[in-house]
C-alpha positions in Angstrom: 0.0 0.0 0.0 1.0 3.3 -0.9 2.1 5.7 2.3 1.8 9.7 2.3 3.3 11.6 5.2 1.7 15.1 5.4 2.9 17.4 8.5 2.8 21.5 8.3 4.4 24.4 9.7 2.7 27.7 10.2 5.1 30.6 9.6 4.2 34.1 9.9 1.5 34.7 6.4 2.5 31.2 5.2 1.9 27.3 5.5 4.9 25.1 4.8 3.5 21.4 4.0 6.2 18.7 3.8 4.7 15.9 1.5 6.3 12.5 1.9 6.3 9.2 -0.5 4.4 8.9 -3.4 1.3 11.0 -4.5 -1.0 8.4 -6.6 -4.4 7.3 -7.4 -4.6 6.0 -4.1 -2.9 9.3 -2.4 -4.2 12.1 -4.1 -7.4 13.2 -2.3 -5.6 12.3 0.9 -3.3 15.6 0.2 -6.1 17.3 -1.5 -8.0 17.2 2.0 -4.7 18.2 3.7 -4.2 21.1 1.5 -8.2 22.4 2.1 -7.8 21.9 5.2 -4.5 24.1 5.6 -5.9 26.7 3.3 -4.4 30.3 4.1 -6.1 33.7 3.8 -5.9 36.2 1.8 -2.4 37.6 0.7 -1.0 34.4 2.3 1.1 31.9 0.8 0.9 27.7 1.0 4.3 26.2 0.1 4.4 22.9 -0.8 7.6 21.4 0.1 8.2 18.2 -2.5 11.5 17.3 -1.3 10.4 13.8 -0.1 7.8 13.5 -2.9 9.9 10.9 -5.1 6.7 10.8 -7.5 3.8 11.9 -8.3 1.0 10.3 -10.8 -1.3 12.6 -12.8 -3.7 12.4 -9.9 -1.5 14.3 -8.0 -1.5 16.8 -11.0 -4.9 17.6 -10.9 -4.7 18.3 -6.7 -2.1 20.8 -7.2 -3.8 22.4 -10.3 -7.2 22.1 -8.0 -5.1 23.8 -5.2 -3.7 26.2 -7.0 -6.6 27.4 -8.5 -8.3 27.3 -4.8 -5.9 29.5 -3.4 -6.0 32.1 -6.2 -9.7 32.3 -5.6 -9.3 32.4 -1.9 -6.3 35.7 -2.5 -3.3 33.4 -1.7 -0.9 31.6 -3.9 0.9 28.2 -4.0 4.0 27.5 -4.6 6.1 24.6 -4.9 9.7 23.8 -3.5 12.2 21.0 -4.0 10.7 19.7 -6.8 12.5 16.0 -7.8 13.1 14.7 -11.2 10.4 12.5 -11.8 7.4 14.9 -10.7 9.4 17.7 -12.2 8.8 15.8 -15.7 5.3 15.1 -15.2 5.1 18.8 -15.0 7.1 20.2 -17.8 5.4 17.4 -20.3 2.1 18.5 -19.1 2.9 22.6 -19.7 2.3 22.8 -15.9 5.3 23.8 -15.0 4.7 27.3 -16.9 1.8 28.1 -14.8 2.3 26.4 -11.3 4.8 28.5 -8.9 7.7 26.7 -8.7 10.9 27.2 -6.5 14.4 25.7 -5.7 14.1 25.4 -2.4 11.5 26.3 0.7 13.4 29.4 1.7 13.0 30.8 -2.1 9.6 29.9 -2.0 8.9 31.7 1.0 10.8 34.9 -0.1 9.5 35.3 -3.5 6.9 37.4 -4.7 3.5 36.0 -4.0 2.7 35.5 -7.8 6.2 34.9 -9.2 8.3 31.7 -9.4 12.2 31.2 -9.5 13.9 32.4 -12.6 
């Protein structure tokens, strides 16, 4: 069976989530609910640290498009740090990659303009 490890960290106008193991069919709406649930106000940012996410399947796709869109509309942003290879592919053959926020690390994440991703 597939494990997911979600924990967070509230910083001052941000949410740090650390997402752990694989994000699959069977994983997917378990971070979805995570993410609702951790959901910042406005003008705040959720970072999604990916660090120990060694892959991700096109369900997990469609949470962080879901989440990202759900944040917009709620005035906050996501972005996404420590992206590894294999769900960093999923979102450059998918075009993703040119919309989602995406950043080196946490601490970039968290310094960066709320609607701008690493150069």
């Amino acid at each position: 069976m597939t494990m997911l490890t979600l924990t967070t960290r509230r910083l001052p106008g941000a949410s740090v989530i650390v997402v752990g193991g694989e994000v699959d069919a069977v994983t997917a709406d378990q971070l979805e609910d995570f993410i609702r649930d951790a959901c910042p106000g406005a003008g705040e940012r959720l970072v999604l640290d990916l660090s120990e996410m060694p892959f991700m399947a096109s369900p997990g796709l469609r949470v962080l498009i879901t989440a990202d869109a759900l944040l917009r509309d709620a005035g906050g942003s996501l972005h996404l740090a420590g992206m590894r290879p294999a769900p960093a592919r999923l979102l450059e053959i998918t075009g993703t990659a040119d919309v989602l926020r995406i950043h080196a690390t946490v601490d970039h994440a968290l310094t960066a303009p709320l609607n701008e991703q690493d150069a």
